[in-house]
N, C-alpha and C positions, 0 to 999 in steps of 0.2 A: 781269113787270118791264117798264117804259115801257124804251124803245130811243130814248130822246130823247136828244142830244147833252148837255143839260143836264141830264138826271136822270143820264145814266150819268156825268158828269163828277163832278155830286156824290156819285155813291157810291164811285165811285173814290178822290174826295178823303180822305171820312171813311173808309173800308175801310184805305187806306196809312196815315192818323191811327195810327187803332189799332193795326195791325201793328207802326208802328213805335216806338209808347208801349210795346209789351209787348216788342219786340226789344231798346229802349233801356233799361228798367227796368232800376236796378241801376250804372247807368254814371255815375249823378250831375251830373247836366244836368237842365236849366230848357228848356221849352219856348221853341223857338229858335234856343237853341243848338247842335242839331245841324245844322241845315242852315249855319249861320255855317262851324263845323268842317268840314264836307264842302265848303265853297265854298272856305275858306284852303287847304284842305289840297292844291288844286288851282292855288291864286290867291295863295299867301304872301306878302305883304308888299304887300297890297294897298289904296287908299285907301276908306275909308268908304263915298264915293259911291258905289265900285263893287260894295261887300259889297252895302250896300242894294237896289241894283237886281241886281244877280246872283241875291240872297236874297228880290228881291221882297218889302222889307220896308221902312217909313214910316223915314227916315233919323231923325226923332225917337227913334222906338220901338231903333233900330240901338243909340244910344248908350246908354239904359238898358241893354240887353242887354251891349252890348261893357263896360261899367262893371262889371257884376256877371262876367262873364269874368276879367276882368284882375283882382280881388280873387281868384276862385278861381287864380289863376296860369296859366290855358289859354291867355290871350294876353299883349302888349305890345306896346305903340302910342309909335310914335317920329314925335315931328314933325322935317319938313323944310323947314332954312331960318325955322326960326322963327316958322312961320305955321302957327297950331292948326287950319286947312281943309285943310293938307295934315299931315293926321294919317294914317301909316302903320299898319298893324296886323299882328303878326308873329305867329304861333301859336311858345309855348311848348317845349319838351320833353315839359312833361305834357302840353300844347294837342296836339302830333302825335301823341302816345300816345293820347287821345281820337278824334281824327280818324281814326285808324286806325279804330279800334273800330267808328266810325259808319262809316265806308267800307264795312267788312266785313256788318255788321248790314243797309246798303241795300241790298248787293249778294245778300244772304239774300233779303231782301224780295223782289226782282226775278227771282230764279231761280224764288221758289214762284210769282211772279205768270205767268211765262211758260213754267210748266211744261208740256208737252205742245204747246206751239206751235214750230213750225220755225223754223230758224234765218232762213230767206229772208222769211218770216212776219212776223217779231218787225221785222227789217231794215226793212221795207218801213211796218209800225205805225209806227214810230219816226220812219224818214222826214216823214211824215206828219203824226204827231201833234206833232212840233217846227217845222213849218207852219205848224199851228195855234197853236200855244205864239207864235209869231212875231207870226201876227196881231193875237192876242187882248194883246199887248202892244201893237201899234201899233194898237189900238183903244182901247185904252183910254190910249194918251199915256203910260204908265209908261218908256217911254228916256229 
């Protein structure tokens, strides 16, 4: 296996992909969706712009998603002051009941991913790798 920063980032990418498609099966979510869930569940009542950038997701692409949400009843979106850019978005009863779910599911994922590595170990990756997570956003202008 290449030790390239960029091939192991891709495999990591697609490797959590799957994990987390096979953790989430069942729970009735649209790809998307769960990272929305796990972002409110932390951020409730939070404005669009920041779901988008939080979720690293095209604020276009946000509102097809948050759209097909709010039909399944996981969220609701209250605007303030009358101005549709300050669109609020609240997760549901069912919406935290989901968020749970996904909480628990990533926190699954993360336990087998850092099985057998120490806890000072993991501290220190993490460190590190939110660094780079930092950069790789001010380099590419996504704030």
């Amino acid at each position: 296996m290449d030790k390239s920063f960029h091939y192991l980032s891709m495999i990591n990418q697609s490797q959590l992909q799957k994990k987390a498609l096979i953790k989430l099966t069942g729970i009735g979510l649209t790809p998307g969706q769960p990272k929305i869930l796990d972002y409110l569940g932390l951020h409730d009542g939070s404005i669009q712009k920041d779901i988008a950038y939080g979720c690293q997701i095209d604020p276009a692409t946000l509102t097809g998603i948050l759209e097909r949400m709010e039909a399944k009843e996981l969220i609701e979106r209250h605007i303030q002051k009358g101005n549709r850019r300050s669109s609020y978005v609240y997760l549901t009863d069912s919406g935290r009941e989901k968020a749970k779910m996904v909480a628990e599911k990533f926190l699954e994922i993360e336990e087998s991913v850092f099985e057998g590595i120490e806890m000072e170990e993991r501290e220190q990756f993490m460190n590190i790798f939110y660094k780079i997570c930092c950069n790789m956003v001010d380099t590419e202008g996504l704030q």
